[in-house]
N, C-alpha and C positions, 0 to 999 in steps of 0.2 A: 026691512031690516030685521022686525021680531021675526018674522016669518024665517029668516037664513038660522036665528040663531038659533030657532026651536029644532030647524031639521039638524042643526050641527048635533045638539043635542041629542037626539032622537039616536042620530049615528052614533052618538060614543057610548049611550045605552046599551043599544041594540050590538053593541062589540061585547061591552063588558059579559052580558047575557052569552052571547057566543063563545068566548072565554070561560066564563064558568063553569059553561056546558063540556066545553071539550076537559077542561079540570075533569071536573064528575065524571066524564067517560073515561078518562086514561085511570083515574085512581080505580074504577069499574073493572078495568082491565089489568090493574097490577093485583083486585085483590083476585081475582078469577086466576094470574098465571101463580100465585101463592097466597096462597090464606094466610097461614099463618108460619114464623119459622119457632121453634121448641128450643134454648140455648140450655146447655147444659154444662159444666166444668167442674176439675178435681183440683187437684195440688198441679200438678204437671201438663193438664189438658185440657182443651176449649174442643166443643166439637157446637152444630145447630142440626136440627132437623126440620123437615118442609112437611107439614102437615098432610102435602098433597102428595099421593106417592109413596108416605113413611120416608121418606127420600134424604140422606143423610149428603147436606151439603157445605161442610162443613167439618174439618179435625185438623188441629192447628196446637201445635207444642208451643212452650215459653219462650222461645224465640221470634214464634210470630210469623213462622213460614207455614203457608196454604198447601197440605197436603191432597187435599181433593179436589179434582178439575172441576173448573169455575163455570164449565158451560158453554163455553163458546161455541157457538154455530156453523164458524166458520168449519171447525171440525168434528165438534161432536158437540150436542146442545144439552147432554145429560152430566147428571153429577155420581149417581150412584144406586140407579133405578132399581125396586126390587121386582124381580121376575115370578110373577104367580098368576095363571096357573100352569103355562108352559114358559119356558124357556128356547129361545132363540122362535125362527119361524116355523108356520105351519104351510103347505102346500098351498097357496095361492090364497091364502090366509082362511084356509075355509078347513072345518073337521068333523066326523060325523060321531055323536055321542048318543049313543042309544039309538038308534035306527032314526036319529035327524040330524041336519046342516048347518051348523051353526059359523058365526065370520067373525074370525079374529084374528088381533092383527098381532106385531109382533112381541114377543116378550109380553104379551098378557094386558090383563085388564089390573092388575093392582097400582099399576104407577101411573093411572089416568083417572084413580078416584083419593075422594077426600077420606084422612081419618081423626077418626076421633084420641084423644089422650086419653087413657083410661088411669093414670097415676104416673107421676113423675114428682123425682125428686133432684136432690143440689148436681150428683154425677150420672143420674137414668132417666128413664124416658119410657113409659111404654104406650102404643097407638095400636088402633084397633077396627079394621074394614071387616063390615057385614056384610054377607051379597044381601044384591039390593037388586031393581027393580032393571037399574041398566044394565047389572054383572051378568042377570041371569039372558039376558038378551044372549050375550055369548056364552057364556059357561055356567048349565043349567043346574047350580045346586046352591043350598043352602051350606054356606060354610064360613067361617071365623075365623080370619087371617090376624094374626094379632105379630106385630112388629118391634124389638124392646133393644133399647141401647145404652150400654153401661160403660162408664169407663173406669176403669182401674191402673193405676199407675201412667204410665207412658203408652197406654192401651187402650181401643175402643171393642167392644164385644158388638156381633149384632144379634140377634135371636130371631127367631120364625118361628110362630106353633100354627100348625094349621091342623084345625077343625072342620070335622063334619059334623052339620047340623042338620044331615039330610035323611032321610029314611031309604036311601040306599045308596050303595059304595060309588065312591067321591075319587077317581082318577085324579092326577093333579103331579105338576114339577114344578122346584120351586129354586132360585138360587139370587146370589148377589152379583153386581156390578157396578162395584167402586172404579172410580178412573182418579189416579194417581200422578200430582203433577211432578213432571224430571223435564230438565235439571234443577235440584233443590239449588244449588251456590253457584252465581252469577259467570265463575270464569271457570264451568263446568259446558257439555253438549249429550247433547240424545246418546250420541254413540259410547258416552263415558260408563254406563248401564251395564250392569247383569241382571239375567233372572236366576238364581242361585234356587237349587232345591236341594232340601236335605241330605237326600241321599241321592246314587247315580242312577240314572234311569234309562230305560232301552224304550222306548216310542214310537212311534209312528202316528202322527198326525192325519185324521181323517182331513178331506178337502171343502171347503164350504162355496157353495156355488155364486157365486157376485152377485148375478141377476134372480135367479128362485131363490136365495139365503136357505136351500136345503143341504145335510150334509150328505157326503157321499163317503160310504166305511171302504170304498172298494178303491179311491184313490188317494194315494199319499201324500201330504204337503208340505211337512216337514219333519223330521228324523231327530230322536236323542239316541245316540250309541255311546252307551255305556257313562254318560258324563251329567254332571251337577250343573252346570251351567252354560246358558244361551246368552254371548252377549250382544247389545241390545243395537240394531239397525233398524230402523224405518221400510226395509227393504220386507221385511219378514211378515206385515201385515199387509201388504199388500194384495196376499188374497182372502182379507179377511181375517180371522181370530185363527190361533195356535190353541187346536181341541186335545185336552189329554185326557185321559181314562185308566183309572187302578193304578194312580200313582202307588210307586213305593213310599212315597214322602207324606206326609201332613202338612208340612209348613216349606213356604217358598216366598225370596226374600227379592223385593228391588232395590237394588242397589249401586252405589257409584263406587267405581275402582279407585276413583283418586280420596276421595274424602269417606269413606264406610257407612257413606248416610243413605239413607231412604225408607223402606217399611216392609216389614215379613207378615205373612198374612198365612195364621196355622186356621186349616179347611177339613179339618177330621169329621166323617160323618157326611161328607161330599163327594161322590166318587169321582165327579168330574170335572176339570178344572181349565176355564178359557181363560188366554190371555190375549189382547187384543188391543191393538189403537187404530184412528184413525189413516186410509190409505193414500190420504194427504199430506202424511208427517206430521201429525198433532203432534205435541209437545205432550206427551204424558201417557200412561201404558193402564190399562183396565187390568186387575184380577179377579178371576169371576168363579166363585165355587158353588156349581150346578148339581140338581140331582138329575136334571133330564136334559137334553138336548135339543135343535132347530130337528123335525121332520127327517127322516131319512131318505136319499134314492129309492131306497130299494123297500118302505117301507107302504102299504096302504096310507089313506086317510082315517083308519079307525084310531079315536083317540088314545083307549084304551091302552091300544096296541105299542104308542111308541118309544123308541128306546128309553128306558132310564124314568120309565110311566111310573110313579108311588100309588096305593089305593088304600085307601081309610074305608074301613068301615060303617055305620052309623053311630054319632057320637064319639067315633077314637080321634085322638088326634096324635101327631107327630113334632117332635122339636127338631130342629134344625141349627147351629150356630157357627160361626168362621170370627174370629179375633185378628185387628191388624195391631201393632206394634210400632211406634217409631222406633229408629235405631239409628 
């Protein structure tokens, strides 16, 4: 009889222990998928930021509606990844820099490492990635990406300085990739959308390849003639992002026809501008203001080389900034 109860015993130990353990490994794993989140707020705005990535998951007005996609997997598992040191893919994720091969994947090494806060305050934030010991694995230079977010009025700012800390010239694209949830009001739908740009624009959409994510300047995807606004079907990203270049406009606005709500997003200082969701019908549309682009058909593997390439010198560095807006 002692002998049954010691093993009973023994069992509900030998559980709790097993329980703890898998405790300590899920919290292991939630602090590895976020370290830490940064919350910040004005009179009019809440926004957080994810340490990992500089990754801005989070902008949220006084009514309490979630402006930034929340993540979901089903569609897309990002919230607002920053793009450094290429933007979109490279040929088979491989580029040669300096007469060597180096393997990287897409949209860059910045939103797969940790940063540091270098000063924040009640409405700002600024973070700050050194290459380090894995960055240089793929992209071999010394350089200081520093990431800063400010908000002002009904407004989030985000900033980019990128730094060479290297002792010779630092190749490099850099952009944003907020994904914006629509429909903001309940007895609203996707299709109720525009993308409104300031002025009217004549376009031609290069084509982005499904399967190699390179783009192609040589075929067309979709067409602006003469007009301010796309409205907004699910149909349209189906091969991918809507790529435009030398806008006329700065600023381009999502928007709902029925209720005037959603968010304008002025990109001055960005030649290039992807808009993009999910080819599942995500609920929600990305605006992406790029200095460079995925890889082109028609271009080599030299890094240097490709479209929309920026090059620092040693010790310059460059600002970079795009502002969203509720409205």
């Amino acid at each position: 009889m002692l002998q049954a109860v010691l093993f009973v015993i023994i069992l509900l130990i030998e559980n709790q222990v097993m329980c703890m353990q898998k405790d300590r490994a899920q919290k292991r794993r939630d602090l590895k998928g976020r370290i830490m989140l940064i919350h910040i707020k004005n009179e009019n705005e809440t926004a957080a930021i994810d340490t990992l990535g500089a990754e801005l998951v989070s902008f949220m007005g006084d009514d309490g509606f979630e402006h930034i996609w929340q993540g979901d997997k089903t569609y897309w598992g990002g919230h607002a990844p920053v793009l450094f040191p290429i933007v979109g893919a490279l040929r088979d994720n491989r580029t040669c820099i300096n007469g060597e091969w180096y393997e990287m994947k897409r949209h860059g090494v910045a939103r797969h490492e940790e940063f540091t806060v270098t000063e924040q305050g009640e409405d700002y934030v600024t973070l700050q990635l050194t290459a380090n010991e894995e960055t240089k694995k793929q992209y071999p230079f010394d350089f200081v990406l520093t990431v800063s977010y400010y908000l002002t009025g009904s407004s989030i700012t985000t900033k980019f300085t990128v730094k060479n800390a290297d002792t010779k010239p630092m190749p490099f694209c850099i952009g944003g990739h907020p994904g914006f949830n629509i429909p903001i009001q309940s007895d609203e739908v996707f299709e109720d959308y525009d993308i409104v740009f300031e002025e009217k624009e004549d376009q031609k959409c290069p084509t982005l390849d499904m399967e190699s994510c390179l783009i192609d300047f040589e075929k067309t995807n979709f067409e602006l003639d003469d007009t301010d606004t796309i409205p907004l079907q699910h149909s349209l990203f189906y091969k991918d992002a809507l790529v435009f270049e030398n806008l006329n406009s700065t600023c381009v606005s999502l928007k709902s026809r029925q209720s005037g709500r959603g968010v304008m997003m002025e990109f001055s200082g960005f030649p290039m501008l992807g808009i993009w969701s999910a080819a599942n019908d995500g609920p929600y549309v990305a605006l992406e203001p790029w200095t460079g682009c995925a890889t082109a058909v028609q271009e080599d593997d030299v890094f240097e080389k490709k479209h929309g390439m920026r090059t620092l010198q040693p010790g310059e560095e460059a600002e970079y900034a795009y502002t969203v807006f509720e409205i």
